[in-house]
Structures are given as structure tokens and as C-alpha cells.
N, C-alpha and C positions, 0 to 999 in steps of 0.2 A: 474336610472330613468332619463328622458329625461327632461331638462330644460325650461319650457316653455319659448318661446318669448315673446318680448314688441311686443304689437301690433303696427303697422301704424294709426296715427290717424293722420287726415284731418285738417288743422284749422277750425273753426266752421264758418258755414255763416251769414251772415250780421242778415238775416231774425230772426236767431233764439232771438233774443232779442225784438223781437214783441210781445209782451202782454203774458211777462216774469215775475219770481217772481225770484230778483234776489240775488244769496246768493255767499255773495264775502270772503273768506280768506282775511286777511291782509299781514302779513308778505311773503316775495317773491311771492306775486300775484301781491297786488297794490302796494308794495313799493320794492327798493330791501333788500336783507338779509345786515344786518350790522353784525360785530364784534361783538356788546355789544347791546341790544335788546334797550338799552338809546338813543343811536347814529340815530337812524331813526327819519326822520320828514317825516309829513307830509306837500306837497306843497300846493297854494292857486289852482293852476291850477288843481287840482287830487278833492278837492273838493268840482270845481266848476262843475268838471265832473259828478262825484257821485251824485251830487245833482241835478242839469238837469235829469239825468237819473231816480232819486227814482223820482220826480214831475212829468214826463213822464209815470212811471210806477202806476201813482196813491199810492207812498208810497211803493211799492213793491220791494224791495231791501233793505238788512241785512247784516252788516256785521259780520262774524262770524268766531271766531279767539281762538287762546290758551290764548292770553294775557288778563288780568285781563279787568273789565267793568272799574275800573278806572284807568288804563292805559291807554285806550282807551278816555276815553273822556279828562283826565287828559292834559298830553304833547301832547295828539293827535290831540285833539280838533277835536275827532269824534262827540259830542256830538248830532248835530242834525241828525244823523242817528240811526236805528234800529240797538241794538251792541246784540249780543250774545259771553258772556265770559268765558273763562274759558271753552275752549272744548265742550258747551253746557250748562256747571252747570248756567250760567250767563244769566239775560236775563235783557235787561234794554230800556226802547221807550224814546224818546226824553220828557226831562220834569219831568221824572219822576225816582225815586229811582231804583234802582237796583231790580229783585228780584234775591235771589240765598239760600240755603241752607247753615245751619250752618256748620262753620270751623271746621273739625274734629282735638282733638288733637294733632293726629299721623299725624297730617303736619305739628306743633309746633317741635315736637321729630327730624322729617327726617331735618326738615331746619339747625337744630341747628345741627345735627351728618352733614348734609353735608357742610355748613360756616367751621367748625374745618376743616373737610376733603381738602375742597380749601385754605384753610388759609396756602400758605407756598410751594403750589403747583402752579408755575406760569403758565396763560393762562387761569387757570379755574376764571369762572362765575357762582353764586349763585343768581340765578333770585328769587325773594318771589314775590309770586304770591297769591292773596285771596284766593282761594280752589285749592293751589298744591305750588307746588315749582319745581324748574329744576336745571338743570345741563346741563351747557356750556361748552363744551370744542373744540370750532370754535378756538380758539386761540392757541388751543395747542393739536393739532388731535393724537399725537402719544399717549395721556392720555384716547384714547377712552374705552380701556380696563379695566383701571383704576376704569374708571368713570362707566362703566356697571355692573363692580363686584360689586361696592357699592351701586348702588342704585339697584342694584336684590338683595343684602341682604335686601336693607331697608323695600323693597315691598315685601320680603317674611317676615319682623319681626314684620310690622305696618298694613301688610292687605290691603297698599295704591294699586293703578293701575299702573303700571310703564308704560307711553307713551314714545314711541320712536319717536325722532322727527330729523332733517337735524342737525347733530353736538350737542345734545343735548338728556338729559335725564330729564323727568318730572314724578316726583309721585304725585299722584292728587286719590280723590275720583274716582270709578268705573263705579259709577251707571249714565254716560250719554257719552256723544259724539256726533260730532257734526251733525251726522244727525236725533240726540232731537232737534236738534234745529229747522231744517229743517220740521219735521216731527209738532210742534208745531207750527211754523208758518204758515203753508200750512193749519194747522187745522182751522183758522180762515177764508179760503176762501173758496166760493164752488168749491167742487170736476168737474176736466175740466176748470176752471173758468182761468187759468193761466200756460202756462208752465214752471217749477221752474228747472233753471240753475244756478249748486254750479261749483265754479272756483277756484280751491288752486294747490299749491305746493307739498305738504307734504304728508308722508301717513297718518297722521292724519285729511287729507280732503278724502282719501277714501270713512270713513264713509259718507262724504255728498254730495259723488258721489253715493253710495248705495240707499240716502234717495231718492236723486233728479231721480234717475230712478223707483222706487217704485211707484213715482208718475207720472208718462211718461214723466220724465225729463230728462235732458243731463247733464251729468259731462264735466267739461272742464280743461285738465290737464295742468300745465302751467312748462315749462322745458322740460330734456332731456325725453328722452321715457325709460317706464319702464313696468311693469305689472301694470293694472288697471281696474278699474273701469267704468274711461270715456268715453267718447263718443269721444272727440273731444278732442285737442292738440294744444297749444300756446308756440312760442319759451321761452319767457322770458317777465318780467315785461313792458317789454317797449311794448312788442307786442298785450298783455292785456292791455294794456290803449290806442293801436291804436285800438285795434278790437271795447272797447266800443266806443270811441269818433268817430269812422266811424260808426258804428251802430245809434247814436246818431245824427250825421250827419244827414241819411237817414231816419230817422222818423222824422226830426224836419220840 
């Protein structure tokens, strides 16, 4: 069988951020990937960005990420933006509590069987997360094997999801992703009212490359080229915060 290729994708142009609904990934989009998911801050200048942009948008810009709703507002101090967490399961507006579905216990069981499993094994990371948990092994890549056997046992013995994600393994509930989130939030607009553009890294932005063209929206991949979804192609972090802030630029 014949391998497909990475497509060519364009950078995206200036225009497409005009009277957008805009759905941003956090990790290696707006910020870069750290060692230890702890180690990321976020700067004043990212936002003062972000925030220009969602008040230009009428409120229209979410960001939506794997990491927990209070992660996110917690050390992040995303607070006054629109967070979806947790892959989707999370959905939280500025002001206002969380919503998100009960913790199952079989993410009590995997945390506790993977903490043992890292406990003793240098480089690994035992991320707890409200609805999942992960496995890091950025630190110590030749453990990737390691670390796959264990958590496909854990997801074949607890029924959890096992997300695959850049250096890492996440078991988390099944039943969303994140283009529920995408698909929930656009439900609140009229249909045509908004073109909705998702921007991530990961292949767990796929999904809200899928959702965003469902709706005649554009995915926007950020990194090397691979097989996809999107529409369009950003080199790296720094290039997505010139693309908005030149976009922001021209409509201001």
C-alpha cells in the first residue's frame, strides 16, 4: 500500500480572521511545549493579544485544550476567556463555574496503577487531570514503548479512551473531543453568521479541524507537515502569534 503524503498547506491569509469564531488549542499553539506541563506560563503580551482579538470578535474566540478548566484558569490565568477542557468534556465562560460531567472511578484506578508505574522510572510525568490523566514521557523518549503497553492495558481493563497525544499518553472518558466543543459553541450562533477557524498542534486538534470544516470552516495546522485535516499551515508558535497580531493589526 502506498503511503499517502503530507499535503502543502499555505499559511493562512490575513482576511481569514474577519468575522471568525475563533477556536485556539493551547499547548504548542499559543505557548511552546515545555518538559513538565507546570513549566509553561503564560505572558502579559499573549493576553493582551487574545483579548483584543475575542472584543473584536464580539466574544468569539475559545480556547480549547486537553488540560483541565482549572489548569487553565488556575497558574494560567486564562480566566477571562471562553476555556473548554478536558478534550471537550469541560466547558467553563468567564464568571462562571465549570460545567463538566462526573469523574469516573476508573480514572482514580489508572492514576494510581500509573503514579506506581512512574515512581522509580526516571523522565516519566504523571499529569492528574479532572476527567483523565496522562503519561509523559518528553523526558525520557526511549520509555515510549513502555509507557504504550501500559496504558493499552489500562484502556483495555477500565473501558477509558486512550488519547494519543506529542510525547505522551492520556486515558480520559470517550464520549467527547474536541470538536464537541466546537460543534457546541457554533450551536449558539446563527448558521453562516461566522466563519469558525480551530488552530492546534496535535492530533488531538484533528477532531476540531473536522468540526471547523463541517461548518465551512478552516483548520489551521501549526508545525512540521503531516497528514491532515486542515486547510492551512503555520511554522511554529511564534508564527501563530504573528499571524493573529498581523491580522489584528489590519482590522484594527
Amino acid at each position: 500500500m502506498t503511503e499517502k503524503a503530507a499535503p502543502i498547506l499555505s499559511p493562512p491569509p490575513g482576511a481569514l480572521l474577519k468575522n471568525a469564531f475563533l477556536f485556539l488549542d493551547f499547548d504548542g499553539t499559543l505557548v511552546d511545549l515545555a518538559p513538565r506541563p507546570g513549566d509553561v506560563l503564560v505572558d502579559q503580551a499573549l493576553r493582551l493579544l487574545l483579548a483584543g482579538i475575542r472584543d473584536r470578535l464580539g466574544g468569539r474566540l475559545a480556547i480549547v485544550s486537553g488540560r483541565s478548566v482549572a489548569s487553565l484558569r488556575g497558574a494560567l490565568d486564562l480566566g477571562d476567556f471562553v476555556l473548554s477542557g478536558s478534550h471537550g468534556l469541560e466547558m467553563a465562560y468567564p464568571g462562571c463555574p465549570p460545567e463538566a460531567p462526573f469523574r469516573p472511578r476508573q480514572i482514580d484506578e489508572a492514576q494510581a496503577e500509573l503514579i506506581r508505574f512512574a515512581d522509580g522510572r526516571s523522565g516519566l510525568l504523571v499529569e492528574e487531570k479532572t476527567l483523565g490523566v496522562a503519561l509523559h514521557y518528553r523526558l525520557a523518549p526511549v520509555r515510549e514503548e513502555e509507557c504504550r503497553a501500559i496504558c493499552e492495558r489500562l484502556s483495555a481493563e477500565t473501558g477509558l479512551y486512550l488519547q494519543h497525544g506529542k510525547m505522551m499518553f492520556e486515558l480520559r472518558p470517550g464520549n467527547a473531543g474536541k470538536g464537541a466543543a466546537v460543534n457546541r459553541l457554533l450551536a449558539g450562533t446563527e448558521p453562516k453568521a461566522c466563519h469558525p477557524i480551530f488552530i492546534g498542534d496535535d492530533i488531538t486538534d484533528e477532531d476540531g479541524f473536522l468540526a471547523a470544516a463541517r461548518h465551512d470552516g478552516s483548520g489551521i495546522l501549526v508545525g512540521q507537515p503531516r497528514i491532515t485535516a486542515a486547510h492551512y499551515r503555520l511554522e511554529d508558535v511564534a508564527a501563530v502569534r504573528r499571524w493573529l497580531f498581523e491580522g489584528e493589526e489590519q482590522s484594527g
